[in-house]
C-alpha positions as CSV (number, residue, x, y, z in Angstrom):
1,X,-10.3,-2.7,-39.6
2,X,-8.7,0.4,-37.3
3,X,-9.4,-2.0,-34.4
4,X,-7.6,-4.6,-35.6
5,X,-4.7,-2.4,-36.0
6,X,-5.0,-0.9,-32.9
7,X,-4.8,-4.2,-31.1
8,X,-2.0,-5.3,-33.1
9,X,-0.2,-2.3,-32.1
10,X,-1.2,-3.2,-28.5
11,X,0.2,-6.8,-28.7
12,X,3.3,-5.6,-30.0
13,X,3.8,-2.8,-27.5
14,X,3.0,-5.3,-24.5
15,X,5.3,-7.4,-25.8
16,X,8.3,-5.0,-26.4
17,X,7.4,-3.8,-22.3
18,X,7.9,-7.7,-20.8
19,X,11.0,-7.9,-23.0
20,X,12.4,-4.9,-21.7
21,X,11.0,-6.1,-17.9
22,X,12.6,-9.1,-18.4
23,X,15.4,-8.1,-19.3
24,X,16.0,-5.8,-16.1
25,X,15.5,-8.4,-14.1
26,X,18.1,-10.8,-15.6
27,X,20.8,-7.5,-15.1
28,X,19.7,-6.6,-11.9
29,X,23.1,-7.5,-10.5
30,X,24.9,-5.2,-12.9
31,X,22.8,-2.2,-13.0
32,X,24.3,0.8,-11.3
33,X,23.2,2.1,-7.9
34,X,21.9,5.6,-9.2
35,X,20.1,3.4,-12.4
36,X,18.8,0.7,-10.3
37,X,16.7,3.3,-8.0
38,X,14.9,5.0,-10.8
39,X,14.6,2.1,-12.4
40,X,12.8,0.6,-8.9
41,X,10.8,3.4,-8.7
42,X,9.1,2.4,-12.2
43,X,8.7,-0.9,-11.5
44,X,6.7,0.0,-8.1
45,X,4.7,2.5,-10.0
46,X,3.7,-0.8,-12.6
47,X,3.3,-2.8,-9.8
48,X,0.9,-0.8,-8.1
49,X,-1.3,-0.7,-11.5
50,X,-0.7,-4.1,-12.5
51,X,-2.2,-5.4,-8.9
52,X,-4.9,-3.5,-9.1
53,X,-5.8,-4.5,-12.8
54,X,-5.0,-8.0,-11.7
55,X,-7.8,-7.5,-8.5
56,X,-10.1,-6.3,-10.6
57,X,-10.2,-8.7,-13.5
58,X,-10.2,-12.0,-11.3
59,X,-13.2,-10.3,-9.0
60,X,-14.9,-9.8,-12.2
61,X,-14.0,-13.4,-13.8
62,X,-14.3,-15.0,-10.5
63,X,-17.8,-17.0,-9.3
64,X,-19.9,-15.5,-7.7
65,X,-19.5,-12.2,-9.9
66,X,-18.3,-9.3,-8.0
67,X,-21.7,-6.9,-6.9
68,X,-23.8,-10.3,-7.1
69,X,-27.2,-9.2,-4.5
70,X,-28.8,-13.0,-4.8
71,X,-29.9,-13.6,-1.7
72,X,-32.2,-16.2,-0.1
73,X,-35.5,-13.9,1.5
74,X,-38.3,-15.2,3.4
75,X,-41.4,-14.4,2.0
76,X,-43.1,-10.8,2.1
77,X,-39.6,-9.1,2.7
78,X,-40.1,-5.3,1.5
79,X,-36.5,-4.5,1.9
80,X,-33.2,-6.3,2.0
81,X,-29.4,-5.8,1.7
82,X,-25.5,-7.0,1.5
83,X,-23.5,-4.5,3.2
84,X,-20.2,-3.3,1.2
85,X,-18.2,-5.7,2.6
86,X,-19.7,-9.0,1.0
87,X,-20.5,-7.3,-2.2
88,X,-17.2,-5.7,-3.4
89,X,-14.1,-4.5,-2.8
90,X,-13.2,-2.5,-0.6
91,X,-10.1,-0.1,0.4
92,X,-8.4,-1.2,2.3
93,X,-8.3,-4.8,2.2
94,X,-6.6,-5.4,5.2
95,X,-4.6,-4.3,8.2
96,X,-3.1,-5.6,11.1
97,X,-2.5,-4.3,14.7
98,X,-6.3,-2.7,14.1
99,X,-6.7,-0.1,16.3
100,X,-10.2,0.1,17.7
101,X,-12.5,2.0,16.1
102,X,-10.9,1.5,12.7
103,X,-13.0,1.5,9.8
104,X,-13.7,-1.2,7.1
105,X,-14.6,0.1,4.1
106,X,-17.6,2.8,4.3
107,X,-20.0,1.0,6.3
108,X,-17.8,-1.2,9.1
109,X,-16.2,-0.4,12.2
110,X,-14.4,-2.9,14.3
111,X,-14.5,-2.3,18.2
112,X,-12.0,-3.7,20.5
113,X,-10.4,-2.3,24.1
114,X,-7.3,-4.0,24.1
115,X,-3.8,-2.5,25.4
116,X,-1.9,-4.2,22.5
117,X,-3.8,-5.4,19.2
118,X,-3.0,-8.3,17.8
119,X,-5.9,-8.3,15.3
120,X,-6.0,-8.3,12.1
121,X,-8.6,-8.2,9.0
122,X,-8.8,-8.6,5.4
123,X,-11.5,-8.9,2.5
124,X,-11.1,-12.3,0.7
125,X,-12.6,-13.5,-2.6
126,X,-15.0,-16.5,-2.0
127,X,-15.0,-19.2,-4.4
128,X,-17.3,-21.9,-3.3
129,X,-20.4,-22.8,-5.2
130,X,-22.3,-22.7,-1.9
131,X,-21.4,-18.9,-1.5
132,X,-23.9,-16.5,-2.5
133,X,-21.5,-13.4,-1.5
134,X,-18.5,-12.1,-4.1
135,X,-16.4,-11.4,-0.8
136,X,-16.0,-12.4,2.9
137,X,-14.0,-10.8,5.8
138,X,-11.9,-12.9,7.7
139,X,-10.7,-12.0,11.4
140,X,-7.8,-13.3,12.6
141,X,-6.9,-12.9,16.4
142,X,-4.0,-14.0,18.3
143,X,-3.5,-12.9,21.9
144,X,-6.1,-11.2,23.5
145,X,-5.9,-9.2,26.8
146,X,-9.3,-7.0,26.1
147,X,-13.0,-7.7,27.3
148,X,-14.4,-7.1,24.0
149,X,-14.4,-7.5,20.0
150,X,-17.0,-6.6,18.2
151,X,-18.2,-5.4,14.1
152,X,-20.4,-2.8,14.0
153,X,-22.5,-2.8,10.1
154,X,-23.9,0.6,9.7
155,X,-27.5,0.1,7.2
156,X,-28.5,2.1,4.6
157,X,-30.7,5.0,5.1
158,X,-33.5,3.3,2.7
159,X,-34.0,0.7,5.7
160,X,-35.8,4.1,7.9
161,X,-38.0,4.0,5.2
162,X,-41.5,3.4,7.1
163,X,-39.9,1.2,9.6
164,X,-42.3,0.3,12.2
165,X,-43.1,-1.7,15.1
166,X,-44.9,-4.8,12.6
167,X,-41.6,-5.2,11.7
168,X,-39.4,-7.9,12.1
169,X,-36.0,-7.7,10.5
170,X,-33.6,-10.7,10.0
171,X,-29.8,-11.2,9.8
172,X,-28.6,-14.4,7.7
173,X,-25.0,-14.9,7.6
174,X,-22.5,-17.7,6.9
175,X,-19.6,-17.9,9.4
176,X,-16.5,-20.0,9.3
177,X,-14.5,-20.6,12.8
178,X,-11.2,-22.1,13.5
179,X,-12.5,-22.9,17.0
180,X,-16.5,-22.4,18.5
181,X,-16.9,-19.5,20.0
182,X,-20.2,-17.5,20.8
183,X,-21.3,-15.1,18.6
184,X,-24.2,-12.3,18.9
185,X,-25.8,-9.9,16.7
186,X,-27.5,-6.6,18.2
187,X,-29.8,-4.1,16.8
188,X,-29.0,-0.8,17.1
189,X,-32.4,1.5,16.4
190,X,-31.8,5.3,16.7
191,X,-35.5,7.3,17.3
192,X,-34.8,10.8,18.3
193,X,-33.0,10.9,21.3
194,X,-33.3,7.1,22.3
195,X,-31.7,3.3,20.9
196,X,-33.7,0.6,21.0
197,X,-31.5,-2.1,21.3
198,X,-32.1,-6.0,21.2
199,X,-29.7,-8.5,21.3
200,X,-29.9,-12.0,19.8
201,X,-27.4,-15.3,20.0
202,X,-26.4,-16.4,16.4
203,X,-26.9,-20.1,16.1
204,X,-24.1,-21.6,14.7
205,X,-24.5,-25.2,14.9
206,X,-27.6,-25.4,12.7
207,X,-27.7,-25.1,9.1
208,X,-29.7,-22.1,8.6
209,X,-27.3,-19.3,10.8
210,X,-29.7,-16.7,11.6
211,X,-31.4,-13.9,13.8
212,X,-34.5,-12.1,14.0
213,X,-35.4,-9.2,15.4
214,X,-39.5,-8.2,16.6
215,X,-39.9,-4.6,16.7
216,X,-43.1,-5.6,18.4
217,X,-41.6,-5.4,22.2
218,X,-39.8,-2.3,21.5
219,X,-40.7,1.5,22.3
220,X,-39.8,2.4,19.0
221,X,-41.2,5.8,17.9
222,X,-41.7,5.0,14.6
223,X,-42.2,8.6,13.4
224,X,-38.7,9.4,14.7
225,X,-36.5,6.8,13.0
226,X,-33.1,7.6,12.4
227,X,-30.1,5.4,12.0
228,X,-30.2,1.0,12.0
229,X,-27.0,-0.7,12.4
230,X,-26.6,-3.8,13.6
231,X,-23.1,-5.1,16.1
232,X,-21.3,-8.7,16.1
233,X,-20.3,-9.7,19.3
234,X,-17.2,-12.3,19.5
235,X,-17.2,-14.1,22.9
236,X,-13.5,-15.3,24.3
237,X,-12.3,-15.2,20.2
238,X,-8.4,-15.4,21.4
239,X,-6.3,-17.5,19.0
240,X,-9.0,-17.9,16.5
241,X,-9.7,-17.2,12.8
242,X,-13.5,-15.8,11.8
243,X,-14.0,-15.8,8.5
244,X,-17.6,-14.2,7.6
245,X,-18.2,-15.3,4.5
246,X,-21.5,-13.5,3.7
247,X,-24.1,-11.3,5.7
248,X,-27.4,-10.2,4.4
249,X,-30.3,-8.4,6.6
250,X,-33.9,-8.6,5.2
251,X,-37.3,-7.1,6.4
252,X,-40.9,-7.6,6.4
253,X,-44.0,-7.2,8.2
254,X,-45.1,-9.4,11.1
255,X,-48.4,-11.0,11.1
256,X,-50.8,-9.0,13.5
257,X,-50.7,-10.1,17.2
């Protein structure tokens, strides 16, 4: 019973705010200058709560639900992961003019050496029922005058986690491009005082888009792992919009050689 009262009240109080809104709007034109400013500064302060409330509700409402990890493994993989960026939102969602080096939520970095950026990047809710991923990131560049863009994903610390050389570790991802381009992924391995690095092309003109990465022809001192992250290279990406719509890395044990 007290809940029903309670959201009666609710109704009636949300109801008496959007008349009074609505009102204000309608006598913008008449409000005083010394009202009309504290009266703006409410309406930003709501504004700022409503969006977030309205973010929020559609990530949660909208398919595929927001912090979704379904992912499509191969068999025997004994850890996988969807970095931050495909499986929620993040804070920012988006800048433009990115300076390089600038950070994308906790675990991305984008890497550029251009004298004027004309980059930009923001989170966006995906919405197809081929989409695994709550979110994708979509690049948009214009002109261009550096020699390099790249993503850099940092990986979880659990991926260290008896890491070895039987290993092979694989990146799946699903990429939309305004125009071709070349794209390639490299793995970053940190042992101790040296990177094991091995760089693959992502295939995009098949229908599976992935990599994989054999620690087998590395040097890797496996007692001595440290960090994993893995870069994405964009080849000649002027004038072009890259939308990543998701990006998942599994791992598993190779068969012996």
């Amino acid at each position: 019973m007290s809940s029903r009262i309670g959201n009666y009240i609710e109704r009636l109080l949300n109801a008496a705010a959007l008349k009074r809104w609505s009102k204000r709007a309608n006598k913008v034109a008449s409000i005083g200058l010394g009202e009309l400013r504290s009266v703006r500064g409410q309406a930003r302060d709501l504004r700022v709560q409503l969006d977030k409330f309205i973010f929020e509700a559609e990530g949660r409402l909208a398919l595929p639900f927001v912090g979704s990890n379904a992912m499509q493994l191969p068999l025997y993989t004994d850890w996988s992961y969807r970095p931050e960026i495909w499986r929620g939102p993040i804070t920012p969602l988006g800048a433009s003019s990115v300076l390089t080096k600038a950070r994308i939520g906790n675990e991305g970095t984008l890497f550029h050496d251009c004298r004027e950026s004309e980059l930009t990047y923001r989170q966006v809710r995906n919405i197809s029922d081929m989409d695994l991923a709550p979110f994708g990131l979509r690049l948009d560049v214009f002109r261009f005058d550096g020699s390099f863009l790249s993503l850099a994903i940092d990986l979880p610390n659990d991926v260290c986690d008896g890491l070895s050389k039987r290993h092979v570790l694989r990146l799946d991802c699903a990429v939309d491009l305004e125009t071709p381009i070349e794209i390639f992924a490299r793995l970053n391995v940190k042992h101790g005082p040296n990177l094991e690095q091995v760089v693959r092309e992502v295939p995009l003109t098949t229908d599976d888009v992935f990599a994989e990465f054999d620690l087998a022809y590395t040097k890797l001192n496996e007692k001595r792992v440290e960090k994993v992250w893995i870069d994405f290279i964009f080849e000649d990406p002027e004038m072009n919009q890259i939308v990543l719509r998701d990006l998942t890395l599994s791992r598993r044990p190779r068969a012996e050689l």
